[in-house]
C-alpha positions as CSV (number, residue, x, y, z in Angstrom):
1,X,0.0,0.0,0.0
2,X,1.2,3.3,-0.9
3,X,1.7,5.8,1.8
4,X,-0.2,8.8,2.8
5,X,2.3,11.6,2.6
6,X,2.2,14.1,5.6
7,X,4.0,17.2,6.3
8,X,4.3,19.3,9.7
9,X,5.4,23.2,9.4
10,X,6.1,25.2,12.4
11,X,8.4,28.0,11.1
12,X,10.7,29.8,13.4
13,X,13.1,32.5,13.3
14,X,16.9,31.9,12.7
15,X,18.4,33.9,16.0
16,X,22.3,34.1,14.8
17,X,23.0,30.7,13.0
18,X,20.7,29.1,15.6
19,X,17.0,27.8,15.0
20,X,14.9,26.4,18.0
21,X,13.9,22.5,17.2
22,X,10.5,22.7,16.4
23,X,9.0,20.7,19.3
24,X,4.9,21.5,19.1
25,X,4.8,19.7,15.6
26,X,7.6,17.5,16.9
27,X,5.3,16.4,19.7
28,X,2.1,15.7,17.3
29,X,4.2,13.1,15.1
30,X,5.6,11.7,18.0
31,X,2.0,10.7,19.7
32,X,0.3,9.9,16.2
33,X,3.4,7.8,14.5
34,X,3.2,5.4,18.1
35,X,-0.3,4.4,16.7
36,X,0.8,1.2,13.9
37,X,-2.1,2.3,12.0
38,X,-1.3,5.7,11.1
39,X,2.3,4.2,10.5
40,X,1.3,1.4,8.2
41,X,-0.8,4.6,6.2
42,X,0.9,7.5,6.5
43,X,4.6,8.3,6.3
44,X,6.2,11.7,7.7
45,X,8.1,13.6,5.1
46,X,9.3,16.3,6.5
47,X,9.1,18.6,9.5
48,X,9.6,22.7,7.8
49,X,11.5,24.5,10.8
50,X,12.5,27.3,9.2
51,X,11.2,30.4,6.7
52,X,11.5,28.7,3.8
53,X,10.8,30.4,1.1
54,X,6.7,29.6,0.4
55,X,7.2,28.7,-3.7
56,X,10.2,26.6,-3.5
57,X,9.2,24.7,-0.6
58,X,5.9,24.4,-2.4
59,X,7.8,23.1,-5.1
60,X,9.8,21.0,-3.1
61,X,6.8,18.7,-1.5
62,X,5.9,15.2,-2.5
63,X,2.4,14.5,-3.0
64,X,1.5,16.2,0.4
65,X,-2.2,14.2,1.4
66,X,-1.8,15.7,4.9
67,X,-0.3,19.4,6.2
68,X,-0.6,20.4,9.7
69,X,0.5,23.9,10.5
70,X,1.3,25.2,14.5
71,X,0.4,28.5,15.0
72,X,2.1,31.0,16.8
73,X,2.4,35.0,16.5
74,X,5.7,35.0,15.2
75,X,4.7,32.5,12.4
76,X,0.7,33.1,11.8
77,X,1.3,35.3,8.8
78,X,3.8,32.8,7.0
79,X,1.6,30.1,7.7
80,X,-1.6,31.7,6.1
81,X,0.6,32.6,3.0
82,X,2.0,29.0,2.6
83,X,-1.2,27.3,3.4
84,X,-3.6,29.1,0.9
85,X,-0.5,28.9,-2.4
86,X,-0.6,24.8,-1.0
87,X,-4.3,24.8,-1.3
88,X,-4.1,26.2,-5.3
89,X,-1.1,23.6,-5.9
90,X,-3.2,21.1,-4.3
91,X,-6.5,21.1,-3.9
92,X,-7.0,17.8,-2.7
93,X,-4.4,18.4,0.6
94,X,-6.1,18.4,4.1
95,X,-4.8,21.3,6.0
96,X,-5.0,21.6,9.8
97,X,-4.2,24.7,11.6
98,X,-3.6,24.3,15.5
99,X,-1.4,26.0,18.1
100,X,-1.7,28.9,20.2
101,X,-2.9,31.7,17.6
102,X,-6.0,29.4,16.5
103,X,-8.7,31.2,18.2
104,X,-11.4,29.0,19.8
105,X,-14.4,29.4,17.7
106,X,-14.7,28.8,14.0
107,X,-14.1,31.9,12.4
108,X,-10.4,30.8,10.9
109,X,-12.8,28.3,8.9
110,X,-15.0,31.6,8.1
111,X,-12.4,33.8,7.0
112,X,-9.7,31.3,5.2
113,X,-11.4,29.0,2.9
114,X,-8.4,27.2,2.3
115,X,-8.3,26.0,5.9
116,X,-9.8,22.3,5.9
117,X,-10.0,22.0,9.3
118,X,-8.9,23.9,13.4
119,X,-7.4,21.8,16.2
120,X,-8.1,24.1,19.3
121,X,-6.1,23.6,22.7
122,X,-3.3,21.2,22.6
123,X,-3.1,19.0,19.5
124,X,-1.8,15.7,20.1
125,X,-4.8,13.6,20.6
126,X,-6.8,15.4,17.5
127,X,-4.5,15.7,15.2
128,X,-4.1,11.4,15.8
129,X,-7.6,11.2,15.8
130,X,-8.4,13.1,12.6
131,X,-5.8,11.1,10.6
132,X,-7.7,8.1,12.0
133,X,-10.6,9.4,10.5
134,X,-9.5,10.4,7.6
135,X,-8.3,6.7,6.9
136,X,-11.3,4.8,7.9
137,X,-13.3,7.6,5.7
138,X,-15.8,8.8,8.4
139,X,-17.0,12.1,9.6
140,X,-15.0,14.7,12.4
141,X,-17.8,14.9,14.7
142,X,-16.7,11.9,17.3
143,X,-13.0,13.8,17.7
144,X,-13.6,16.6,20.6
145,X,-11.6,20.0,20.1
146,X,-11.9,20.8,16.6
147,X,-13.9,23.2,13.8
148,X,-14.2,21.7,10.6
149,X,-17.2,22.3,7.7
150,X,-19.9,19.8,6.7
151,X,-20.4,19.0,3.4
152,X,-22.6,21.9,2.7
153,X,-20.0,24.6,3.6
154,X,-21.3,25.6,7.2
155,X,-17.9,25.8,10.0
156,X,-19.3,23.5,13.2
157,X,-17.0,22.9,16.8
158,X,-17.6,19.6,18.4
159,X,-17.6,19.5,22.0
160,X,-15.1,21.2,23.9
161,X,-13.6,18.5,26.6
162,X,-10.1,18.8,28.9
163,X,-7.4,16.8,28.1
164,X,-6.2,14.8,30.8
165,X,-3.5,12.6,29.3
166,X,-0.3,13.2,31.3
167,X,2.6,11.4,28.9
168,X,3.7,11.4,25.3
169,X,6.1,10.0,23.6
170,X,9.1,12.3,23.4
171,X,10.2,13.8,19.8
172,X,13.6,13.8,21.0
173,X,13.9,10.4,22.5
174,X,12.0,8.9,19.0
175,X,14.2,10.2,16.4
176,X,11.7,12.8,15.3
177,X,14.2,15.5,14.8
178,X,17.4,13.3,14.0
179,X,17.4,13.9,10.2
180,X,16.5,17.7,11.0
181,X,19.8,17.8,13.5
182,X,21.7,15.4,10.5
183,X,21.2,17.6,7.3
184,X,21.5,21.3,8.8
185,X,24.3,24.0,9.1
186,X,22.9,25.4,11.6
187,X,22.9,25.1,15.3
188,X,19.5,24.1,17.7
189,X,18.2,25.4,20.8
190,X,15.4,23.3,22.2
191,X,11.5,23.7,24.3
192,X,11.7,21.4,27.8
193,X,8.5,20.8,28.9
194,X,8.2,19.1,32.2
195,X,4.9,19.3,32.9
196,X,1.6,20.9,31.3
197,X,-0.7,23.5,32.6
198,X,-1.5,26.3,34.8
199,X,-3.4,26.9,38.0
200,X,-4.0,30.8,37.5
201,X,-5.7,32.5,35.4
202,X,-4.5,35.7,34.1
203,X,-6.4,37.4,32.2
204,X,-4.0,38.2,29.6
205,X,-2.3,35.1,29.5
206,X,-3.9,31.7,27.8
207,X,-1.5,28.8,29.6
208,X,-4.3,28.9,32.4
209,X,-7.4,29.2,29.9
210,X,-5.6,26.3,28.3
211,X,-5.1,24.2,30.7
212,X,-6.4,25.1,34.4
213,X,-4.9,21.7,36.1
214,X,-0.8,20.6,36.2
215,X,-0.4,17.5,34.7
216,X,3.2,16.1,35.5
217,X,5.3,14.4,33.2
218,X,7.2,11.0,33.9
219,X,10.6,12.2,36.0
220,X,12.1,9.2,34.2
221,X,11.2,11.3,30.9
222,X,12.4,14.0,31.4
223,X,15.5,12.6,32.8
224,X,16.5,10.8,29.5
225,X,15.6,14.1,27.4
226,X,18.0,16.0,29.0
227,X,20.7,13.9,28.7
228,X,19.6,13.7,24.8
229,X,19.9,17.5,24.9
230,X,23.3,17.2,26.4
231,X,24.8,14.5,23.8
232,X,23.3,16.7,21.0
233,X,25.2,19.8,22.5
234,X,22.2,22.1,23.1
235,X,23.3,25.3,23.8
236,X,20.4,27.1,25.3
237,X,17.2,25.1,26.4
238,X,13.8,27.2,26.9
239,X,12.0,25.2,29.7
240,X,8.4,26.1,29.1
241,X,6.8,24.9,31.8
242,X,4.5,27.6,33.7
243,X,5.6,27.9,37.1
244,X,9.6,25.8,37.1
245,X,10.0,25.4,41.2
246,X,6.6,24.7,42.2
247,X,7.4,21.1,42.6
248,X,10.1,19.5,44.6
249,X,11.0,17.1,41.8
250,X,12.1,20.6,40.2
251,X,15.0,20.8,41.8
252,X,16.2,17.0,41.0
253,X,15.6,18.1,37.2
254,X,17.7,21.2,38.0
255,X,20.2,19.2,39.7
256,X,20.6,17.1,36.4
257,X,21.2,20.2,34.3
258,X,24.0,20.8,36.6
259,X,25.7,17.6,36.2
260,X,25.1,17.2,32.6
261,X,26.9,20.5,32.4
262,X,29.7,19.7,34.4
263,X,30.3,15.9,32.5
264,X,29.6,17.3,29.1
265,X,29.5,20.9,28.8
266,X,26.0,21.2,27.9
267,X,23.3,22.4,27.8
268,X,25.0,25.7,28.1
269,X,22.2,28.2,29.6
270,X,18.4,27.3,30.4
271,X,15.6,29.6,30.7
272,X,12.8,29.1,32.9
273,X,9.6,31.1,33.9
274,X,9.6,30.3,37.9
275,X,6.7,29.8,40.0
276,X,5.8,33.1,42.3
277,X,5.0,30.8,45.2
278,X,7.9,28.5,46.9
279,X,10.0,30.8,47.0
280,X,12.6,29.3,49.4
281,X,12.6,26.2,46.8
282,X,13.1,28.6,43.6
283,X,15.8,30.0,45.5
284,X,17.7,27.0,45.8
285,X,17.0,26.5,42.2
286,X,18.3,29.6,41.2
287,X,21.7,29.1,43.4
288,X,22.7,26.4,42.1
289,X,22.1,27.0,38.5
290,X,23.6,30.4,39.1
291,X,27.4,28.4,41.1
292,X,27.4,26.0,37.3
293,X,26.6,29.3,35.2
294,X,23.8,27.8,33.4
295,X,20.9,30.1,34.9
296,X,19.3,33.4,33.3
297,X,18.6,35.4,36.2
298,X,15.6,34.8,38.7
299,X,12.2,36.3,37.7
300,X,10.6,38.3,40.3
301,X,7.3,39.3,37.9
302,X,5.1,41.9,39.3
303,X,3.0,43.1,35.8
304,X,1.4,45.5,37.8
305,X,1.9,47.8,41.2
306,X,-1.5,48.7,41.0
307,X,-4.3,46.9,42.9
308,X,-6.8,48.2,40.2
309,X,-5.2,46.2,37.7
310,X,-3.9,43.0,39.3
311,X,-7.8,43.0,40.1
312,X,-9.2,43.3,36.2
313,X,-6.2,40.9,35.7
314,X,-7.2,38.5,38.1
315,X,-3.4,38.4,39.9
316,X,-2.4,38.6,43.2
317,X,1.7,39.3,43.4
318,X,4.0,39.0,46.3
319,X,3.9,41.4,48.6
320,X,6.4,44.9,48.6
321,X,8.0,43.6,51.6
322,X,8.7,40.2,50.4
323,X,9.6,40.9,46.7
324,X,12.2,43.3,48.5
325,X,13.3,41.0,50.7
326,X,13.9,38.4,47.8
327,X,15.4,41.2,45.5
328,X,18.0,41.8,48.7
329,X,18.2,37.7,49.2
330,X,19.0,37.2,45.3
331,X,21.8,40.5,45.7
332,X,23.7,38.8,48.9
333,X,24.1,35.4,47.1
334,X,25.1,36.8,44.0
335,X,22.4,36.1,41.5
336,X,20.8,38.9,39.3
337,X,16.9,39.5,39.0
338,X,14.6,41.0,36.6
339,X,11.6,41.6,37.3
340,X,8.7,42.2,34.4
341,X,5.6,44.8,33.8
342,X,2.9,44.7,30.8
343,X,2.1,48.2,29.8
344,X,-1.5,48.6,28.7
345,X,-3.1,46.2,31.2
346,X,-7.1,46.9,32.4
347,X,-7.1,50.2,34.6
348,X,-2.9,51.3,34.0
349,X,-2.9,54.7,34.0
350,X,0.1,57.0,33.1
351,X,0.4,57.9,36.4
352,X,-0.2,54.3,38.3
353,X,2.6,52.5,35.5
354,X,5.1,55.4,35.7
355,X,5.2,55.5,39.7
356,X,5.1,51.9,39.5
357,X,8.2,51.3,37.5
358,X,9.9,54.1,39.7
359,X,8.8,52.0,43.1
360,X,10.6,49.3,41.8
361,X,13.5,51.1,41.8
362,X,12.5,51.9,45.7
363,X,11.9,48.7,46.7
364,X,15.4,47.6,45.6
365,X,15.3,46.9,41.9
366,X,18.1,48.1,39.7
367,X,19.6,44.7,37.9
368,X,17.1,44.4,35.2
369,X,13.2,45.6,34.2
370,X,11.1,44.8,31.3
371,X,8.4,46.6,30.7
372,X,6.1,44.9,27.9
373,X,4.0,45.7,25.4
374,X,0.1,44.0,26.2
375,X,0.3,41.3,23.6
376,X,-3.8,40.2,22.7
377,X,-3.8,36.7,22.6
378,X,-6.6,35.1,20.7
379,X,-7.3,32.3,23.6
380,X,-6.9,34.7,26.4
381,X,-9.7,36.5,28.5
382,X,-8.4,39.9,28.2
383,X,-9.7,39.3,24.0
384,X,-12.7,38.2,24.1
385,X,-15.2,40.8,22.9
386,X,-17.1,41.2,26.4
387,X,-13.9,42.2,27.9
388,X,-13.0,44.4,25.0
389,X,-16.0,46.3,25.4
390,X,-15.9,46.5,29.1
391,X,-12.6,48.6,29.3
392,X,-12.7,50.0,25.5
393,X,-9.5,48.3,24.8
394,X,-8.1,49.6,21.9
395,X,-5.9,47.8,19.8
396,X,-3.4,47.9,16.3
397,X,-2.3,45.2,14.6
398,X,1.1,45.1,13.2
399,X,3.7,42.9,11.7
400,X,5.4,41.1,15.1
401,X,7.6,42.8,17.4
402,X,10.8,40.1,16.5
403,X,14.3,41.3,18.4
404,X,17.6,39.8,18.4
405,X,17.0,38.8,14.5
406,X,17.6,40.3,11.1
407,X,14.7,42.3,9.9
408,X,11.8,40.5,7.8
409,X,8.9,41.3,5.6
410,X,5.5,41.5,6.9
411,X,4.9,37.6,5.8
412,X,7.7,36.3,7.5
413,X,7.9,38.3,10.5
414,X,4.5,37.4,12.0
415,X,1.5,38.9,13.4
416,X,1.5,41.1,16.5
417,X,-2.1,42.7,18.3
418,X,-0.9,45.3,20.7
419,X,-3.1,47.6,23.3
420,X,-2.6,50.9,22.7
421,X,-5.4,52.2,24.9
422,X,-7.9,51.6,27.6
423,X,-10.7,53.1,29.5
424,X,-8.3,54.5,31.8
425,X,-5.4,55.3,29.5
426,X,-5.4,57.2,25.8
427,X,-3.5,56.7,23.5
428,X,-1.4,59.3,23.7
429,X,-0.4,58.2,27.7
430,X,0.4,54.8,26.2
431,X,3.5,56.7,23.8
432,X,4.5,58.8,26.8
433,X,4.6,56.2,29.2
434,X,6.4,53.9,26.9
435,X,8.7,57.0,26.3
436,X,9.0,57.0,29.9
437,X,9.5,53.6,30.5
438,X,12.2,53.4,27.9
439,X,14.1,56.0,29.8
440,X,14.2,54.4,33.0
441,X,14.9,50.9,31.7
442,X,18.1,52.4,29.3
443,X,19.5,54.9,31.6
444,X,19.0,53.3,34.9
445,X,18.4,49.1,34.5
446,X,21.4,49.6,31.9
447,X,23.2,51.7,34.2
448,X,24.4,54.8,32.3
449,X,22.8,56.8,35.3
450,X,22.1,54.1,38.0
451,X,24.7,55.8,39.9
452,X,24.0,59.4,39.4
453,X,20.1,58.5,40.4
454,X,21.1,56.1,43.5
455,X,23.3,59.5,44.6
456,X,21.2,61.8,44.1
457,X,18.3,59.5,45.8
458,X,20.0,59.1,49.0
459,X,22.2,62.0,49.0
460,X,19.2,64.6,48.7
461,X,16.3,62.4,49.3
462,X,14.6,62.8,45.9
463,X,12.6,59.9,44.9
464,X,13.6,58.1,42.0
465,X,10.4,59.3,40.2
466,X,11.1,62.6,40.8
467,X,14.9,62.3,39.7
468,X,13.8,60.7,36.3
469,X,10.8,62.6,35.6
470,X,12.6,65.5,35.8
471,X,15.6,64.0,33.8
472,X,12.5,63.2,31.2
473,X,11.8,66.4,30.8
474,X,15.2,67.7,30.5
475,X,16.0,65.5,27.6
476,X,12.7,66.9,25.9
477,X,13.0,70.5,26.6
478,X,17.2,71.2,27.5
479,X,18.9,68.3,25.6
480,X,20.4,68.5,21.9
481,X,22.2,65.1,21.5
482,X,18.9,63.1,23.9
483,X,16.3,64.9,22.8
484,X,17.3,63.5,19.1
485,X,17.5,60.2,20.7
486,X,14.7,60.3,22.1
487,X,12.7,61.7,18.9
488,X,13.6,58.2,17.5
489,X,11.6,56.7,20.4
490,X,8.9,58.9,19.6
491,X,8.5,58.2,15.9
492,X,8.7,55.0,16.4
493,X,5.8,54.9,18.7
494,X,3.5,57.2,17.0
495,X,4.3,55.6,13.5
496,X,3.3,52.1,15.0
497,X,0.1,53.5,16.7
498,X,-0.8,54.9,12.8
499,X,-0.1,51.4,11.7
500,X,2.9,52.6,9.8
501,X,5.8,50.0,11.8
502,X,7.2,48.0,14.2
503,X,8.7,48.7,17.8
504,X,12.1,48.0,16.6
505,X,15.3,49.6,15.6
506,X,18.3,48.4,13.8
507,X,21.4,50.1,13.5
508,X,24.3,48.6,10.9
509,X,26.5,49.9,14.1
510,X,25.5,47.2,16.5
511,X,24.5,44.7,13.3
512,X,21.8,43.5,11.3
513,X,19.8,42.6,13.9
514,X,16.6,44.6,15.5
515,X,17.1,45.4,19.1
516,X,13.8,46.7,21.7
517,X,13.8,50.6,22.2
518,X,15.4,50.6,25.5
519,X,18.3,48.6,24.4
520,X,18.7,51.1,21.0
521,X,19.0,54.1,23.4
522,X,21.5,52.6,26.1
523,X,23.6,51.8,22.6
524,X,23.4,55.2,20.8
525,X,23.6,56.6,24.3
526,X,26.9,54.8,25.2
527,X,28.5,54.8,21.4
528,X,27.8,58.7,21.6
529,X,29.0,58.8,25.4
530,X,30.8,62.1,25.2
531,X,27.5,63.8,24.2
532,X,25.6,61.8,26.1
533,X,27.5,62.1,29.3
534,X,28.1,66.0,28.9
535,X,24.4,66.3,28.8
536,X,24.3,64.4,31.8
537,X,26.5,66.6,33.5
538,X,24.6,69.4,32.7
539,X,21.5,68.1,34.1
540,X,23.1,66.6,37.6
541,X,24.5,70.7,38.4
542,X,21.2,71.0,39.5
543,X,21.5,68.5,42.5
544,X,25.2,68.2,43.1
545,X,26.6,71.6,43.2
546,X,30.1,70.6,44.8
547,X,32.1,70.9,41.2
548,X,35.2,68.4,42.5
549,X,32.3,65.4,43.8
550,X,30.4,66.1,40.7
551,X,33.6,65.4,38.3
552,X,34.0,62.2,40.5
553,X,30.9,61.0,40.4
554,X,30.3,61.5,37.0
555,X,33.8,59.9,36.4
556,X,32.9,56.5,38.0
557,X,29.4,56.3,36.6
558,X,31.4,56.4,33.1
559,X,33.3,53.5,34.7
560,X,31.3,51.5,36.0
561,X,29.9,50.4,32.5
562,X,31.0,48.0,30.1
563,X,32.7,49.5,27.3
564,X,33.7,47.6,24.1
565,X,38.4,47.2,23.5
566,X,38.0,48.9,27.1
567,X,37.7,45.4,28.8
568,X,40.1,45.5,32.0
569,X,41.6,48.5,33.7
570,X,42.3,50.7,36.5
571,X,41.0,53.7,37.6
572,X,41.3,56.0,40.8
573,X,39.1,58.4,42.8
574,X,38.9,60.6,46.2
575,X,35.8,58.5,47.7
576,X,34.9,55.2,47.5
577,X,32.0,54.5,45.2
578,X,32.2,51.3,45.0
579,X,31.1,50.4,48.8
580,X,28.9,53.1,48.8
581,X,27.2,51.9,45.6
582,X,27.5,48.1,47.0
583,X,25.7,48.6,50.1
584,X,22.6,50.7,48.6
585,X,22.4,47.2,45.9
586,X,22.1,45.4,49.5
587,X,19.6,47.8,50.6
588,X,22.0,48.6,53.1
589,X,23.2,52.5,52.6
590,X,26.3,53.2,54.3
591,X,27.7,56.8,54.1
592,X,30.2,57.3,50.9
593,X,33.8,57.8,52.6
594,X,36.0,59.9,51.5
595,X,39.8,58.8,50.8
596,X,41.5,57.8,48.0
597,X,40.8,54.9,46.2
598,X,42.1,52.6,43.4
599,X,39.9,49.9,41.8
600,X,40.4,47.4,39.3
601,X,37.5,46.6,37.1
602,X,37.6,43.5,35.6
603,X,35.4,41.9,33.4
604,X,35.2,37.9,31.7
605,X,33.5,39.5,28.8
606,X,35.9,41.3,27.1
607,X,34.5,42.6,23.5
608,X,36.3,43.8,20.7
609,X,34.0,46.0,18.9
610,X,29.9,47.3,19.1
611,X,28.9,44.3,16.9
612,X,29.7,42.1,19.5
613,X,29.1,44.0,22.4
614,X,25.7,44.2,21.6
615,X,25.2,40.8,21.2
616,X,27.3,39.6,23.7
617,X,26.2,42.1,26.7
618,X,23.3,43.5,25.8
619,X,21.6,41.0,24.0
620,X,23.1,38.0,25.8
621,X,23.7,39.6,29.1
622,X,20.5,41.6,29.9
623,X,18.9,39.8,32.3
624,X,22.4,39.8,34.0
625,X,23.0,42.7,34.0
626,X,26.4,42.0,32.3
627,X,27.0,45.6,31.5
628,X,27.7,46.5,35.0
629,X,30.9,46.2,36.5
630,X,28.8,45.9,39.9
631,X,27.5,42.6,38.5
632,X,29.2,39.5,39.1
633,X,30.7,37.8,37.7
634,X,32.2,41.4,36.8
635,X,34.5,42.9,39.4
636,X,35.5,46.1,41.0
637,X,38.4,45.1,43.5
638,X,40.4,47.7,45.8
639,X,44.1,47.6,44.8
């Protein structure tokens, strides 16, 4: 009997020469191709990883009886391109979208005709049971979790049910990607997934719509992935489990990271999104991936400071006093944090987002803050239309938001639906908060100014919203060189709000990749530091009036940042900075002596030119903070 030919496409982004295996579609051949039915019918082709381009790899198919496409925002538009130029080369191909960005009615079916048929939440068991079907020749409406059309046109969903099934068979352990691994130039990165599912239920988020209750994987699983991960030299794994370090088992997984590292050198780095309760365990989970270097930082998310909001959201976060006592905890064992905050979340106002990010600062945060755009995801609360219409959310839809890459066309880049406005916050707060945002994250989380704000904060006892709003509106109303930095910012927000661009910004400087705003202004900001820190100058006379301390300070805060061919070297000064500086990291201000002082400020870093500096520091080393000297494993030592 002749085969059934199928093909599996889940298109990702080439990040360096590195492509992520493509493990959604990797998992839904590795749970259909265990039944011997579907393996005495259908054989798997291929697996398309990449951003093929649509005509050739058109071109390049055999006979394709079966395509099943996973959806994601950074893939959605390619995927609709390729799909409907498949359907005209053949019409006779059954095509299955499924994956995140499938929305959970039928209105894919309604608006592409070319579609055959939607797998809604997670796709294992459906796309298995619709090949099944489609060899025994009867109709969809047994298999739960799907829209497909009746003969007569009309879209119908059959029954919505949860999936309770807590094992598959592992892509990695069956040979799913070996030929993928085999044929390709390029390095992988890979998705661990330890267990499945959520117990919260963010509004904005759809892992708990998905899936409300944790199913754990087999340990023994697990186990033997990793080690597959480790012979096949995986340099970066993206564990996306929810909430890594809500389990005790966690730690025995991280504790095999850790030895695979130290027996074969990989994997090299693994990223995790941590669980906001045990915190004690997460700790232990952070320390010891920090001592083997593998770790990325610990997450201490808030989203929000407002209670408004964490109530539309439906999130409850730590409390001030504990997410400071971790902050200081994380400091004293030598482990960076970075803590996260969605702009354009349900009742954020200007006012409640701005002191927000500036209380962080109070409440001990200076290694690393994200503030992010408020992605609408189509299985999430926060878009359904009653929710929409409750808190006139108002929305554009752009090409996808893609940093770290080289810049693509509309198709490939994806498909990005952003909040620009609420109820509670126009449009025009949305650009100036991002614009205000954007300057604490660059000047302070990147540390261009951390120390000119931290001294001027317990020095004079001006809050750190204070100190940058009114460096804010210096830039806009006093500054030559910032001001044109910051006019950048400014386009770039009100072009995307008129749906004329993304909320990127590449510069041949720093290379061909697209960088977030805040990352672009720390990098013109330092390339241009001369300007930049004259400006500064200027602005700190206002505060610090002593002429001599002024020079010094201003003299270390250039110091104190990572500079590229300026790797290793010694400075001295009349105070010393670098306890003072120290203790207010440990929330522990002791008065700046004065005396003078030589440091050495060393670095394991060391970069050559703003190519790699950008990639290597600012791209790599964020979360890090690896452009601080202040950051281990950087050094500032007394000599």
């Amino acid at each position: 009997m002749n085969k059934k030919n199928v093909y599996l496409v889940q298109a990702g982004c080439l990040y360096g020469n590195t492509y992520y295996l493509p493990y959604a579609v990797g998992m839904l051949a590795a749970f259909a191709f265990n039944d011997e039915r579907i393996k005495e019918a259908y054989e798997l082709k291929r697996i398309i990883y990449s951003l093929e381009d649509v005509d050739e790899s058109i071109r390049s198919l055999e006979n394709p009886a079966f395509v099943g496409f996973s959806n994601s925002i950074w893939n959605y538009n390619y995927n609709l391109v390729y799909a409907r130029k498949l359907k005209e080369a053949y019409p006779d191909c059954i095509i299955q979208f499924g994956g995140h960005h499938v929305p959970p009615t039928t209105r894919y079916l309604d608006d592409y005709p070319f579609i055959d048929l939607l797998s809604h939440r997670k796709g294992e068991e459906s796309f298995r049971d619709v090949l099944l079907a489609l060899l025994d020749g009867s109709d969809f409406s047994s298999i739960p979790n799907i829209s497909y059309r009746l003969p007569d046109g009309k879209a119908v969903q059959t029954e919505e049910t949860k999936i309770t099934i807590s094992d598959y068979p592992s892509p990695y352990l069956t040979g799913v990607f070996d030929d993928i691994i085999k044929d390709s130039e390029h390095r992988f990165s890979c998705v661990l997934e330890t267990n499945r599912g959520c117990p919260y239920n963010c509004c904005y988020c759809d892992w708990g719509e998905l899936n409300s209750k944790v199913r754990l994987f087999p340990l023994e699983k697990v186990m033997a992935e990793l080690e597959w991960m480790s012979e096949h030299k995986m340099e970066f794994v993206y564990c996306v489990d929810a909430n890594f370090g809500m389990f005790e088992r966690d730690e025995i997984i991280a504790q095999k990271l850790v030895e695979l590292k130290e027996t074969n050198g990989y994997p090299n780095r693994l990223q995790v999104s941590y669980a906001k309760c045990e915190q004690d365990r997460v700790f232990r989970i952070n320390k010891m991936l920090a001592d083997h270097g593998i770790g990325k930082g610990a997450t201490l998310a808030l989203q929000s400071l407002s209670p408004a909001v964490l109530e539309n959201v439906g999130r409850a976060n730590i409390s001030k006093e504990e997410y400071s006592k971790q902050i200081a905890r994380y400091r004293d064992a030598g482990i960076s944090t970075y803590t996260e905050l969605i702009l354009g979340l349900p009742g954020e106002t200007y006012e409640t987002f701005t002191h927000g990010l500036c209380e962080i600062l109070e409440l001990g945060q200076h290694s690393s803050v994200s503030a992010y755009y408020c992605e609408l995801l189509p299985n999430s609360t926060l878009s359904s239309p009653e929710y929409i219409k409750k808190f006139k959310i108002k929305t554009v839809s752009t090409s996808l938001n893609q940093y770290h890459c080289e810049s693509m066309d509309d198709v490939l880049s994806g498909f990005s639906t952003i909040i620009v406005g609420t109820e509670t916050l126009s449009v025009e707060d949305w650009i100036r908060a991002n614009e205000f945002s954007t300057c604490v994250q660059s000047m302070h989380h990147f540390g261009i100014m951390q120390c000119a704000a931290m001294y001027v904060r317990h020095e004079y006892g001006v809050s750190y919203y204070d100190f940058y709003s009114r460096l804010f509106d210096f830039i806009e109303n006093e500054s030559v060189f910032c001001k044109n930095v910051f006019r950048r910012v400014s386009s770039v927000l009100r072009n995307f709000v008129d749906g004329k661009g993304g909320l990127t910004y590449q510069n041949d400087i720093f290379g061909k990749i697209t960088y977030p705003l805040e990352e672009a202004v720390f990098l013109l900001c330092l390339y241009h530091s001369d300007e930049f820190y004259g400006e500064m100058t200027a602005f700190l006379k206002r505060y610090v009036t002593d002429k001599k301390m002024l020079s010094q300070l201003m003299a270390y805060q250039k110091a104190v940042v990572l500079r590229p061919c300026v790797n290793n070297y010694e400075a001295e000064y009349e105070y010393d900075f670098a306890e003072y500086f120290g203790s207010i990291l440990r929330n522990a201000c002791t008065p700046l002596k004065k005396g003078s002082v030589k440091y050495r400020f060393s670095t394991v870093f060391e970069t050559n030119d703003w190519v790699e500096y950008a990639r290597e520091i600012i791209w790599y080393g964020r979360r890090n903070s690896r452009m601080m000297y202040s950051s281990a494993p950087n050094r500032i030592d007394k000599i």
